[in-house]
NUNU-363227 format. One record per residue: x, y, z of N, C-alpha, C, CB in turn. Coordinates in pm, whole numbers, padded with zeros to 5 digits, always signed. Glycine has a CB too. Example, Ala and Ser with C-alpha at 12.3 -4.5 7.8 and 13.67 -1.06 7.14 Angstrom:
% residues 2
+01319-00569+00780+01230-00450+00780+01320-00330+00780+01131-00447+00905
+01285-00225+00708+01367-00106+00714+01290+00003+00787+01408-00060+00572
This chain:
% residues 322
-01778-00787+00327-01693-00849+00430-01782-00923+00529-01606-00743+00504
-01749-01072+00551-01858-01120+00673-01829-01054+00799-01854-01286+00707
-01954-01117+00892-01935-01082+01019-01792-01099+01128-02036-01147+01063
-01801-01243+01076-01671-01264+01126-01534-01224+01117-01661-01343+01113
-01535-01200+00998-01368-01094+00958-01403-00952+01017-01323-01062+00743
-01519-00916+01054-01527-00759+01079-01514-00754+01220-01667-00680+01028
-01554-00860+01319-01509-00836+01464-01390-00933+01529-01638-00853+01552
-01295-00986+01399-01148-01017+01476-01105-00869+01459-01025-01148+01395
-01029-00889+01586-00894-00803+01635-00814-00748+01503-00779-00910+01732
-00849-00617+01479-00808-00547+01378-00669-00470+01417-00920-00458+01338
-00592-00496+01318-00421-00428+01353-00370-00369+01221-00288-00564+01406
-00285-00262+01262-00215-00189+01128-00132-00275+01070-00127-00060+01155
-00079-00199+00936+00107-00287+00956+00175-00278+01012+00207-00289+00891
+00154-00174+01109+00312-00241+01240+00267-00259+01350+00456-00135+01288
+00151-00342+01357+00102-00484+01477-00016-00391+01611+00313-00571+01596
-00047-00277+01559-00084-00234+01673-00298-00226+01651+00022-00068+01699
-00292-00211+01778-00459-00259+01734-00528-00116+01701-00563-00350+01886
-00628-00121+01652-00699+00000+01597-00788+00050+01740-00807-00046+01445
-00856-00031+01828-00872-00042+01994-00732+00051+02046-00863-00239+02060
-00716+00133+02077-00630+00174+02185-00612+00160+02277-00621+00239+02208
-00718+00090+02367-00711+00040+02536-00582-00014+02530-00831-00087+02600
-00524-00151+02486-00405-00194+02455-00298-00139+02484-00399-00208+02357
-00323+00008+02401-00157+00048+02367-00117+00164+02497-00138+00140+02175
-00017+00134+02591+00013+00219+02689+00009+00396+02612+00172+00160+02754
-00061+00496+02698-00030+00593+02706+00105+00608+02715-00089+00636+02780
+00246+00630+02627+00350+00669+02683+00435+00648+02602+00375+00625+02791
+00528+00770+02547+00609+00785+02428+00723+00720+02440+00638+00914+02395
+00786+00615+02338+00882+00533+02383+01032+00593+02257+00810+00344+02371
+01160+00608+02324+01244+00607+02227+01306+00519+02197+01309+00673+02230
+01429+00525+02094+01512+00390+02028+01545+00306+02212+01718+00461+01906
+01596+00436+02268+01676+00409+02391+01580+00348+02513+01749+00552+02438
+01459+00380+02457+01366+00319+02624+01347+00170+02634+01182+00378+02640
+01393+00121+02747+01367+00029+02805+01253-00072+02820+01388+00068+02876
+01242-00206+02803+01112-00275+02754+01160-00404+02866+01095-00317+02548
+01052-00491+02936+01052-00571+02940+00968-00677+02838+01049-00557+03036
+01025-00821+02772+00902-00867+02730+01020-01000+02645+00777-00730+02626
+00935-01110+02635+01025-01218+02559+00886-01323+02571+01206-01279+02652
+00887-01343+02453+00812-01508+02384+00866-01623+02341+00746-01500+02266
+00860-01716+02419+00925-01838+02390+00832-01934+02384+01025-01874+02479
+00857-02046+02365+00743-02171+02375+00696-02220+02571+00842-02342+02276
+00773-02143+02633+00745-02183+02760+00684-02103+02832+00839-02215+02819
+00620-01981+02744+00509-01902+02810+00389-01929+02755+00525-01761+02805
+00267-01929+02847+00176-01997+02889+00062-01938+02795+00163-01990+03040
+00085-01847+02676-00006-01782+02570+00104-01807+02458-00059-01604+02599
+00180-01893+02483+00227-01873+02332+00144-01941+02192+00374-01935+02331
+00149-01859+02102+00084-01861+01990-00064-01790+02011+00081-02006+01945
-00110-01761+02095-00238-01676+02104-00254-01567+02092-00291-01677+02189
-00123-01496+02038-00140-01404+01925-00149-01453+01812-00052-01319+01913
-00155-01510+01760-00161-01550+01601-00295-01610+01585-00041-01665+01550
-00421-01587+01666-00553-01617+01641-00637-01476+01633-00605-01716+01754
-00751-01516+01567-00837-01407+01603-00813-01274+01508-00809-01374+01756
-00705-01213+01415-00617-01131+01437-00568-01082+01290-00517-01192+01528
-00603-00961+01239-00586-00922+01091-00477-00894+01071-00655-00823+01040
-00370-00949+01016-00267-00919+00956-00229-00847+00832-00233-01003+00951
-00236-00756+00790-00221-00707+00647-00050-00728+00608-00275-00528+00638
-00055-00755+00512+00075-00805+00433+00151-00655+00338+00010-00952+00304
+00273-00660+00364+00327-00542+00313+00380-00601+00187+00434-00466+00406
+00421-00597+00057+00512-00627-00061+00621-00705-00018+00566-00503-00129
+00694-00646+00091+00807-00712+00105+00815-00866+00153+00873-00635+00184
+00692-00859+00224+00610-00946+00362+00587-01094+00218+00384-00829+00460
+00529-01053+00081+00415-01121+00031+00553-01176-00053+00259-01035-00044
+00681-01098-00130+00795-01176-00165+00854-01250-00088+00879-01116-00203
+00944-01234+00065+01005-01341+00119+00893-01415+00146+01095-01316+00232
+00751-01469+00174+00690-01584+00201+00637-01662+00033+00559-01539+00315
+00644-01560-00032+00641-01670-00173+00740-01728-00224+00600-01618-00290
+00913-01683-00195+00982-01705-00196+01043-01847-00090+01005-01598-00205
+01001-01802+00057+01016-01939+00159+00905-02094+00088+00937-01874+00357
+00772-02028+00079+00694-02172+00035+00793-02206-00128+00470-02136+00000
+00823-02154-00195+00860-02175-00316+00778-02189-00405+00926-02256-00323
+00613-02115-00405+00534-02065-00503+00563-01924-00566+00411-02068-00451
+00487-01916-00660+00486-01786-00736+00381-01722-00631+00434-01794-00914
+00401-01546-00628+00317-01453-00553+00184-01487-00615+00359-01292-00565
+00154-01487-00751+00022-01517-00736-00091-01630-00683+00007-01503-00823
+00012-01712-00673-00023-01849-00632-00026-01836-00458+00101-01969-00698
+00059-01782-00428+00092-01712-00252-00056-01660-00236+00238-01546-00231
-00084-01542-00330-00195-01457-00290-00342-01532-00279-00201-01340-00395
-00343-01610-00390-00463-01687-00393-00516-01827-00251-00435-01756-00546
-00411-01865-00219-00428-01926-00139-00403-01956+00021-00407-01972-00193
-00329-01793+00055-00304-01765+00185-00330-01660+00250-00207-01777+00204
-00364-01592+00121-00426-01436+00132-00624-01408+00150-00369-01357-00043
-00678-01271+00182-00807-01217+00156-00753-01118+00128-00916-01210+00248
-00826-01022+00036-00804-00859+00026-00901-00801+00107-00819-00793-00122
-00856-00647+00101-00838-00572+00201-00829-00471+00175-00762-00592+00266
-00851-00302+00236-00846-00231+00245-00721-00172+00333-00944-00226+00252
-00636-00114+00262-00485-00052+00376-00548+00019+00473-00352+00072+00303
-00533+00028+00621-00620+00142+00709-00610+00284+00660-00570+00150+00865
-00793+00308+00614-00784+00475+00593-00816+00486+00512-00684+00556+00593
-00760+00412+00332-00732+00413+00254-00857+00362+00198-00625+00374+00246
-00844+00392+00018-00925+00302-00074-00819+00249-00147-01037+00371-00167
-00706+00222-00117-00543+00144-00164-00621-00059-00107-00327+00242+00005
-00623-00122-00232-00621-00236-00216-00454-00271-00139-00662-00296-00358
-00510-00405-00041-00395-00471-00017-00437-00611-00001-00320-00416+00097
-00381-00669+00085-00396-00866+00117-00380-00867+00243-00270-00991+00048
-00470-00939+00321-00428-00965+00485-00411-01184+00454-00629-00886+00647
-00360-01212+00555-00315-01336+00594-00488-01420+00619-00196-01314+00751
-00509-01501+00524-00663-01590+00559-00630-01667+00654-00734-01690+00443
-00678-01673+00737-00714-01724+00883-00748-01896+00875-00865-01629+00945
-00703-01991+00901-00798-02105+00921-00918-02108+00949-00769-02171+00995
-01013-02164+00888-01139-02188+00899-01179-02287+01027-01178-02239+00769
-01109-02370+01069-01110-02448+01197-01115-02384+01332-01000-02526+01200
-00958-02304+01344-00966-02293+01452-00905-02095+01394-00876-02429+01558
-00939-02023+01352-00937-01894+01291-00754-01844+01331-01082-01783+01370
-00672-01972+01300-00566-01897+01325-00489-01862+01242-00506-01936+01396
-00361-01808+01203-00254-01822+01096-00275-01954+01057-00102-01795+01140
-00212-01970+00877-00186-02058+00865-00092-02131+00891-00202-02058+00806
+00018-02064+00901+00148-02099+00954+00172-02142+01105+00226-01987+00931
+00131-02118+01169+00130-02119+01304+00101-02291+01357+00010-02004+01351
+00152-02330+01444+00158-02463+01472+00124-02467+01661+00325-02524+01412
+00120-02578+01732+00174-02560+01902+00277-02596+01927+00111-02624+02007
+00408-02584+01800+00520-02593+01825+00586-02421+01804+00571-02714+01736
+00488-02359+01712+00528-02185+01689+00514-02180+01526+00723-02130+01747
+00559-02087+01472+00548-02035+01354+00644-02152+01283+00593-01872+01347
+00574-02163+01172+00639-02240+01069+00716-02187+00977+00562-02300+01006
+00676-02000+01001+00780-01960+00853+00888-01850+00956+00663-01842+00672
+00904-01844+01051+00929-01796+01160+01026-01638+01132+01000-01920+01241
+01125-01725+01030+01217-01639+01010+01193-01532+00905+01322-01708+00986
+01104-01612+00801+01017-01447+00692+00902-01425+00758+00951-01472+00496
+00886-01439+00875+00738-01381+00911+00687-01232+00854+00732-01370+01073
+00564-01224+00834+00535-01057+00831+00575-00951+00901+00426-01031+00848
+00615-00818+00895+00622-00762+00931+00540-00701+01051+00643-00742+00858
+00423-00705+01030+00355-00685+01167+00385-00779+01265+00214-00685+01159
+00417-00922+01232+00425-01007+01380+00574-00989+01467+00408-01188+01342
+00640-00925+01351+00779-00853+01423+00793-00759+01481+00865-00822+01362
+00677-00667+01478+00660-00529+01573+00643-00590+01654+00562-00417+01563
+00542-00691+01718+00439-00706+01823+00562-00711+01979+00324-00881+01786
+00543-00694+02063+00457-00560+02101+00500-00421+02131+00393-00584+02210
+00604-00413+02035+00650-00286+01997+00540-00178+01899+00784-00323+01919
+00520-00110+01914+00419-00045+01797+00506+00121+01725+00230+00005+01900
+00502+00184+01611+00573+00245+01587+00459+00363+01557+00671+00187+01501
+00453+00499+01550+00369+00586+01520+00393+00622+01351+00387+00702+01624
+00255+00595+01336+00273+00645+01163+00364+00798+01122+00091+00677+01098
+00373+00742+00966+00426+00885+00948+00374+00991+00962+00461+00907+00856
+00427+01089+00978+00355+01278+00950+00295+01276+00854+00453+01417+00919
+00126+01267+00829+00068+01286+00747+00074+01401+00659-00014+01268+00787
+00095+01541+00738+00057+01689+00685+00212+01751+00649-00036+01797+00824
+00329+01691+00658+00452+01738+00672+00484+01754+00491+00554+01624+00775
+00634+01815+00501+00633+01840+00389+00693+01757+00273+00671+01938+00396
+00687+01760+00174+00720+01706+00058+00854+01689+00014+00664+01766-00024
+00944+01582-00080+01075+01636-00122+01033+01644-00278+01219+01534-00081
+01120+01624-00373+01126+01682-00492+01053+01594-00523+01240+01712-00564
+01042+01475-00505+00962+01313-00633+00827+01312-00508+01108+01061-00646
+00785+01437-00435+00655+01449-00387+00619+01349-00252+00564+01419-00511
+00683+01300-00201+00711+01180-00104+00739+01286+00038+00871+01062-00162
+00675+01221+00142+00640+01315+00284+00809+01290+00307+00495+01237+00440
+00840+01412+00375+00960+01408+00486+00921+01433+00590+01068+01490+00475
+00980+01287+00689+00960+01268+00828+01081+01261+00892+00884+01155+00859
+01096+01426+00971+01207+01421+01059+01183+01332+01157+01240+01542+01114
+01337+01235+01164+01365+01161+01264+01275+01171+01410+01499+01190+01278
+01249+01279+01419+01245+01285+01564+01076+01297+01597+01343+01425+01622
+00994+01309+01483+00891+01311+01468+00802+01112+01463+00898+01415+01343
+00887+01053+01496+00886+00900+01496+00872+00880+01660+01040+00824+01419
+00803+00810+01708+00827+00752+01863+00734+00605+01843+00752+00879+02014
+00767+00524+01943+00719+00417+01977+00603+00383+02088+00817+00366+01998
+00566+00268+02091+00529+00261+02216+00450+00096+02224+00433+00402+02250
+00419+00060+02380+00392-00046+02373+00215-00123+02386+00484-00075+02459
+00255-00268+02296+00081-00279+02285+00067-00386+02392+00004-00336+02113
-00005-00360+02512-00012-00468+02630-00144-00549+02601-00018-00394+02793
-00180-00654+02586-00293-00708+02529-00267-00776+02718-00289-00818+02342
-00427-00840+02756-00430-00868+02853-00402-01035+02909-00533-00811+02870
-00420-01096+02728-00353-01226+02757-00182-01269+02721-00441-01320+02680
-00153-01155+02730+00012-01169+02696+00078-01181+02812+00081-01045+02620
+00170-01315+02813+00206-01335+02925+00386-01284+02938+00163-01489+02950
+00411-01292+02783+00536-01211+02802+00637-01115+02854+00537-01190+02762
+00488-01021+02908+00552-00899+03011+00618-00951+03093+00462-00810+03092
+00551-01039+03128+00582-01115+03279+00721-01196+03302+00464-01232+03305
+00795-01197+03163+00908-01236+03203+01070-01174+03216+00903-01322+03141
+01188-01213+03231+01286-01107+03303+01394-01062+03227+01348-01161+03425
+01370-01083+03075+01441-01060+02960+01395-00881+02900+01396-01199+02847
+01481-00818+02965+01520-00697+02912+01592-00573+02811+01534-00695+02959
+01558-00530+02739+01588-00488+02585+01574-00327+02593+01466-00562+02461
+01669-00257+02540+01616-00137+02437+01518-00111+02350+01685-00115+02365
+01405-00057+02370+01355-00060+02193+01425-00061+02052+01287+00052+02166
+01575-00046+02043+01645-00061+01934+01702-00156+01906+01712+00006+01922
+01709-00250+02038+01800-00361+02047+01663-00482+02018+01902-00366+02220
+01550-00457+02019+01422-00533+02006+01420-00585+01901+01309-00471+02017
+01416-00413+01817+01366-00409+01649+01504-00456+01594+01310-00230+01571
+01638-00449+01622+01724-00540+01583+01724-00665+01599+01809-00516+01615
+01695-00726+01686+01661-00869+01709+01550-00950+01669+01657-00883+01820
+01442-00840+01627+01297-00878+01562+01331-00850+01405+01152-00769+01625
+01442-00855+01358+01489-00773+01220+01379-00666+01122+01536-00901+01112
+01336-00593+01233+01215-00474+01219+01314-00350+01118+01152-00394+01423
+01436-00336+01132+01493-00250+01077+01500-00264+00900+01616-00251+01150
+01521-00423+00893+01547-00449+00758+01397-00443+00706+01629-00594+00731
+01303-00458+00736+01193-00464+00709+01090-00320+00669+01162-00535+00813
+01140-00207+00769+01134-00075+00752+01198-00016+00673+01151-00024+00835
+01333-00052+00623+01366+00021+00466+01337-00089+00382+01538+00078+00430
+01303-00195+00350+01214-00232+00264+01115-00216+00231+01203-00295+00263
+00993-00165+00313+00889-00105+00315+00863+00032+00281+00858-00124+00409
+00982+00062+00341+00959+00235+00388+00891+00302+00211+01181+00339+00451
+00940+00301+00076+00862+00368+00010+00759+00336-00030+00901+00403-00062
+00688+00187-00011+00542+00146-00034+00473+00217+00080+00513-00023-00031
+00511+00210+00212+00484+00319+00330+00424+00464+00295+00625+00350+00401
+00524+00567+00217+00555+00679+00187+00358+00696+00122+00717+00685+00073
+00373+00623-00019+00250+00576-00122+00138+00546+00002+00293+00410-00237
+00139+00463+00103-00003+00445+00185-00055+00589+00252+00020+00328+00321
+00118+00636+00316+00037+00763+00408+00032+00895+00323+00129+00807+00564
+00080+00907+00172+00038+01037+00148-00125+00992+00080+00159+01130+00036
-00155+00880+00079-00266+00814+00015-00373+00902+00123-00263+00619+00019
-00311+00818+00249-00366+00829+00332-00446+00995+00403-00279+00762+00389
-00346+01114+00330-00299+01219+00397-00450+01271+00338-00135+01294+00360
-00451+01214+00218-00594+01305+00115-00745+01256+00186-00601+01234-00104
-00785+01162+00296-00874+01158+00308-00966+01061+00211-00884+01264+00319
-01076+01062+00265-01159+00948+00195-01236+01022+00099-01260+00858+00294
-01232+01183+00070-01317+01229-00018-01253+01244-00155-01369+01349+00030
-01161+01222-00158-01048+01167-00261-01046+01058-00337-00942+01146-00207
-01131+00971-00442-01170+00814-00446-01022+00833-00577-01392+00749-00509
-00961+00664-00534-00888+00639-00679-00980+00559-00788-00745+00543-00654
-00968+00550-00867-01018+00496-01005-00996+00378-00982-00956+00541-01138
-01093+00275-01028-01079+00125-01055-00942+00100-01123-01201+00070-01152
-00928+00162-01199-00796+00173-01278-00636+00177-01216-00813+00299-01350
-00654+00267-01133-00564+00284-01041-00580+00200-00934-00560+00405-01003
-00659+00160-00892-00670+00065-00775-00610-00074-00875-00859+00053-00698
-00673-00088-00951-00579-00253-00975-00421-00226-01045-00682-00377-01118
-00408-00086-01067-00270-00113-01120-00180-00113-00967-00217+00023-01246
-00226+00019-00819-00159-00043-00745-00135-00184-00670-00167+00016-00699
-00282-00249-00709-00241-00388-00620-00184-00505-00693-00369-00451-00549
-00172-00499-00798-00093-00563-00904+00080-00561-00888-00138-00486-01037
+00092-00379-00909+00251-00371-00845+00303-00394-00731+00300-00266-00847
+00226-00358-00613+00206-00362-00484+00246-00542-00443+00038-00302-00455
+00185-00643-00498+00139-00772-00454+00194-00850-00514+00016-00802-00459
+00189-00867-00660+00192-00952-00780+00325-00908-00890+00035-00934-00855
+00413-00944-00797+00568-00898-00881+00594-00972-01011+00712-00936-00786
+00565-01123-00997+00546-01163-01172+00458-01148-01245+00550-01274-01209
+00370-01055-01226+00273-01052-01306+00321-00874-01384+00110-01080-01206
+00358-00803-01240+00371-00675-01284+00512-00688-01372+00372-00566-01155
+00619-00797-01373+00707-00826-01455+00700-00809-01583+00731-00920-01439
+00608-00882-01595+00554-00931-01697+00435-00755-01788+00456-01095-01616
+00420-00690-01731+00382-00561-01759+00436-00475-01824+00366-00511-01679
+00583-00489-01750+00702-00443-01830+00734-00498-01939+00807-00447-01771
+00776-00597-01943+00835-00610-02034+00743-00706-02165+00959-00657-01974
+00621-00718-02148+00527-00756-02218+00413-00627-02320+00459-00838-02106
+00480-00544-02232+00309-00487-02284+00435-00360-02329+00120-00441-02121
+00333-00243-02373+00403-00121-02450+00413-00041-02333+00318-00042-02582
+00502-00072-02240+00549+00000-02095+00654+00087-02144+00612-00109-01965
+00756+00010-02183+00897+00012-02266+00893+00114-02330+00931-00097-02362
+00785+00161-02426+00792+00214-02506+00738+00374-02495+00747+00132-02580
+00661+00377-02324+00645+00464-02323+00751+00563-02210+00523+00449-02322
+00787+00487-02105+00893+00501-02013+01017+00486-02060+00882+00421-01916
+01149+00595-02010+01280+00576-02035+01314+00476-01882+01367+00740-02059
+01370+00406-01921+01441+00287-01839+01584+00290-01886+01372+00130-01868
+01690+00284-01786+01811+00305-01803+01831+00119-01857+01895+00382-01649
+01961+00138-01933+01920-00067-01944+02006-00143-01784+02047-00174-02158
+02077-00084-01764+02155-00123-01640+02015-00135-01563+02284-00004-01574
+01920-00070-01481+01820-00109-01439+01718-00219-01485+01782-00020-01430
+01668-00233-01630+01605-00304-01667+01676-00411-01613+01577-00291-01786
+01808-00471-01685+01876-00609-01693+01838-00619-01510+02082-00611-01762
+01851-00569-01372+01846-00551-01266+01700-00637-01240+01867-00404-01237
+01578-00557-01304+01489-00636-01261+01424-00705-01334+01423-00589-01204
+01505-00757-01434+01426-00889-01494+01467-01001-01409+01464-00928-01656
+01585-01010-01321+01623-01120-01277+01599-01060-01109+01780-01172-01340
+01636-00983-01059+01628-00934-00936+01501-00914-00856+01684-00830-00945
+01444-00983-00776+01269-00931-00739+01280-00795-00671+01171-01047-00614
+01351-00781-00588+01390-00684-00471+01377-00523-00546+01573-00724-00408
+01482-00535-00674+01516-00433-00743+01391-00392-00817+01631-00462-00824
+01354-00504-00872+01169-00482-00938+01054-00478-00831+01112-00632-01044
+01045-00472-00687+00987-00422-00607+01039-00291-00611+00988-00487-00499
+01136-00255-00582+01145-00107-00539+01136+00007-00668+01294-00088-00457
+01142-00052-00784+01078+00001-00891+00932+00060-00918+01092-00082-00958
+00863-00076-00841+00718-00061-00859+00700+00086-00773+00622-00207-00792
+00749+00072-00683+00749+00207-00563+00719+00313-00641+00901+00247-00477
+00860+00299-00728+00868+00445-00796+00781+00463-00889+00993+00480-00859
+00751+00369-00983+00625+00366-01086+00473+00383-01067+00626+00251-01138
+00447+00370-00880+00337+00364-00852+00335+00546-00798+00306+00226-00748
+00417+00578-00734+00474+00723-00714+00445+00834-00800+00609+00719-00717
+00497+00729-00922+00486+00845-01098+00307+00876-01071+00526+00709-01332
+00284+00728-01126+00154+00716-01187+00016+00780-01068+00141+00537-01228
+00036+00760-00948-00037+00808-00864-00006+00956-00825-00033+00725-00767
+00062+00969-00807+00042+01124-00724+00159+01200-00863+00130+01130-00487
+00231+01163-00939+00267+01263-01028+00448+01293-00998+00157+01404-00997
+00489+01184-00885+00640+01216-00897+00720+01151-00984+00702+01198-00786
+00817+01257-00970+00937+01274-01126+00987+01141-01110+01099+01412-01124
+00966+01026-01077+01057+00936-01053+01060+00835-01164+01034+00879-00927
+00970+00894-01279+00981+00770-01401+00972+00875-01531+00825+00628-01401
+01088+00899-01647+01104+00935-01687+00988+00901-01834+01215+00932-01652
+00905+01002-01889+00784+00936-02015+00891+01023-02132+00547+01012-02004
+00874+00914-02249+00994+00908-02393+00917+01049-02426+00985+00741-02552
+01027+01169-02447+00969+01247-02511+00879+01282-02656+01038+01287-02498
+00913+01132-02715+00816+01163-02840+00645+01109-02789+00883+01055-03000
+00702+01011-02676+00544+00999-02585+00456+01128-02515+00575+00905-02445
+00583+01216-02436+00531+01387-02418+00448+01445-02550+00684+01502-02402
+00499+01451-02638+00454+01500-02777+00330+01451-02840+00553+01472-02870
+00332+01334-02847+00205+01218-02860+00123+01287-02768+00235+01041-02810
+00114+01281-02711+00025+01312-02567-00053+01440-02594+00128+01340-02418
+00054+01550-02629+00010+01681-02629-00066+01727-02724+00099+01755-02624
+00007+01668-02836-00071+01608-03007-00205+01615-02989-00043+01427-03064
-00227+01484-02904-00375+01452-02906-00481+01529-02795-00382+01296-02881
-00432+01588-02709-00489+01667-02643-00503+01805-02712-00430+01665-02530
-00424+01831-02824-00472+01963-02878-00546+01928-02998-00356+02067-02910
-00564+01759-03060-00681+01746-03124-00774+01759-03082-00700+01670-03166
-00820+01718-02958-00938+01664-02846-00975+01845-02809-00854+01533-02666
-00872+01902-02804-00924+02033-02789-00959+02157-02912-00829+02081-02704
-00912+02087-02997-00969+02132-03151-01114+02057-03173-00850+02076-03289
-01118+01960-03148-01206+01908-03216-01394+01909-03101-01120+01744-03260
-01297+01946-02994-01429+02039-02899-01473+02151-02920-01408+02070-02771
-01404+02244-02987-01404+02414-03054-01501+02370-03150-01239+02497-03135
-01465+02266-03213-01469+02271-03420-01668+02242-03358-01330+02048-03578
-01664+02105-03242-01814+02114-03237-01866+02191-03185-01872+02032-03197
-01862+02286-03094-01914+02368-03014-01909+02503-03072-01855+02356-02894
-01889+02479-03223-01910+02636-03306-02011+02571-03423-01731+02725-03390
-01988+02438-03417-02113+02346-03519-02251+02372-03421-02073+02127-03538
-02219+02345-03317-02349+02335-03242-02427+02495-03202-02309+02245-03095
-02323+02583-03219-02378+02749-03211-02434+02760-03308-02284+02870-03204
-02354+02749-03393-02465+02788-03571-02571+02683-03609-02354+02781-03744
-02610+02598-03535-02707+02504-03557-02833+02567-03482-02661+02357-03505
-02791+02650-03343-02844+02694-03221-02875+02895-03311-02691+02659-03050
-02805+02919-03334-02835+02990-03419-02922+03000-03521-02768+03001-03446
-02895+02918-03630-03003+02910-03741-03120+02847-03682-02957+02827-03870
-03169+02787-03567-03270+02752-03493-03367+02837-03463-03233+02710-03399
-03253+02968-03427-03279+03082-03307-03414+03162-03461-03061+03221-03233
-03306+03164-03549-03344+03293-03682-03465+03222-03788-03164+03334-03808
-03447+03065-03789-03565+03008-03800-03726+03032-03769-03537+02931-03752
-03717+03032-03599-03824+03041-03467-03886+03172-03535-03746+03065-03277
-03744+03291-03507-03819+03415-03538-03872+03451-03675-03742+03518-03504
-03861+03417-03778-03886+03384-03903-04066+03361-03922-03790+03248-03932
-04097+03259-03867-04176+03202-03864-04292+03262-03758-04123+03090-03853
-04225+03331-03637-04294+03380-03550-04338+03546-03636-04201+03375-03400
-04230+03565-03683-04284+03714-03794-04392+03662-03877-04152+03783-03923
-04410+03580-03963-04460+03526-04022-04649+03487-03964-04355+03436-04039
-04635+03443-03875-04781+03437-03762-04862+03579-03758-04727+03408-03577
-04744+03676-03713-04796+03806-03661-04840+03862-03769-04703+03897-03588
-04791+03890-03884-04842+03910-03997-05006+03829-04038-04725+03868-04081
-04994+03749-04042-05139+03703-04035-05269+03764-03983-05134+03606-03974
């Protein structure tokens, strides 16, 4: 990573800086009260969108490949850098910066150009939300449960934001409704689930090259991971209902929230993708060859270690006699 990507202004996915000076000491609910509004007639507008790591969520990387009207991979290659999710060894994509003047690409001195699919982090700002319960408990497909109430907010005051300063007053619920933060949080919410139990194991935990490109593939690259399915011997090893299949060959949304579950299976082991029982069998087959055929050598290699042993002494009788 150069120098320069390592000392811009580093932020989670939901807009808050990894610096805490920023973020007020002080627990905010749906119901607490905010002053704050950005328009083109305050005197920093767009100076958040410089300087400033954006990481891109799945949902974030479909509606903007969808608004430009490229394919995601074509999105990723040319608007994206990869990245590390905070915490994690989970590949992701942050937003490449202009090389001119290091800002969004999107971003203009008239405002955002994609305004209305913006990322998800630029819709928190300066709302910030507290991650999930890392240590909490599990439901059946292995996914953290976070009681409601274990969620609070709070706000990120940066010192060139001039927004505070003006007389437009909000709920924190009435914010994230108006910032359409809600629709964005159950779209997210089970790629979410996958970062923080990722997250929960610590860094002494490494995933496999293997696993690292199959999540950023599903994660990022929805026609490609399409194309996984229904190209390669996926099919054949997974039960897929066909009412679902027909769903996401044409549906992106439905084949995002698939990947969720497939990345769910394949990573941490939840029930959420059914393997063809003659694939169970296959499986077991060959693991009780692999475990036959470790016996069959490791009784070749005793009696080799053996007749070695009766050899030595053979020969060593043989000396003494002399």
């Amino acid at each position: 990573m150069s120098n320069e990507s390592s000392t811009v202004k580093e932020q989670t996915i939901f807009g808050k800086e990894k610096n805490p000076s920023s973020i007020e000491p002080k627990k905010l609910t749906l119901d607490s009260h905010i002053k704050f509004r950005c328009h083109p007639g305050v005197s920093c507008f767009t100076a958040c969108c410089g300087g400033i790591k954006i990481v891109l969520t799945p949902y974030d990387i479909l509606q903007l490949s969808k608004r430009l009207g490229i394919p995601s991979h074509e999105f990723l290659h040319q608007y994206t850098l990869p990245t590390y999710l905070e915490k994690t060894d989970m590949p992701g994509v942050m937003i490449k910066l202009r090389e001119d003047d290091n800002k969004c690409p999107f971003v203009t001195p008239e405002g955002c150009t994609v305004y209305t699919d913006r990322p998800t982090a630029c819709r928190y700002y300066p709302v910030g939300m507290a991650d999930f319960h890392e240590g909490g408990s599990r439901d059946q497909e292995g996914n953290e449960n976070t009681p409601e109430e274990e969620k609070f907010f709070f706000i990120v005051r940066e010192d060139h934001c001039k927004g505070f300063e003006e007389d437009k007053e909000w709920t924190v619920r009435e914010w994230r409704e108006d910032q359409g933060v809600d629709v964005r949080d159950e779209m997210n919410k089970e790629w979410l689930r996958l970062v923080m139990r990722r997250k929960s194991f610590g860094l002494q935990a490494t995933l496999s090259e293997q696993a690292k490109r199959m999540f950023f593939m599903a994660s990022t690259d929805l026609s490609t991971f399409r194309r996984f399915i229904f190209e390669s011997s996926f099919l054949d090893t997974y039960e897929i209902e066909e009412e679902l299949l027909e769903k996401i060959k044409e549906d992106d949304v439905e084949l995002m929230h698939f990947s969720f579950k497939y990345l769910a299976a394949t990573l941490f082991g939840a029930k959420a993708i059914k393997i063809k029982e003659e694939k169970i069998k296959e499986k077991v087959e060959q693991m009780k060859q692999q475990q036959d055929e470790t016996v069959e050598q490791s009784v070749k290699e005793y009696e080799m270690l053996k007749q070695s042993l009766e050899q030595e002494k053979e020969e060593t009788g043989i000396k003494n006699k002399q």
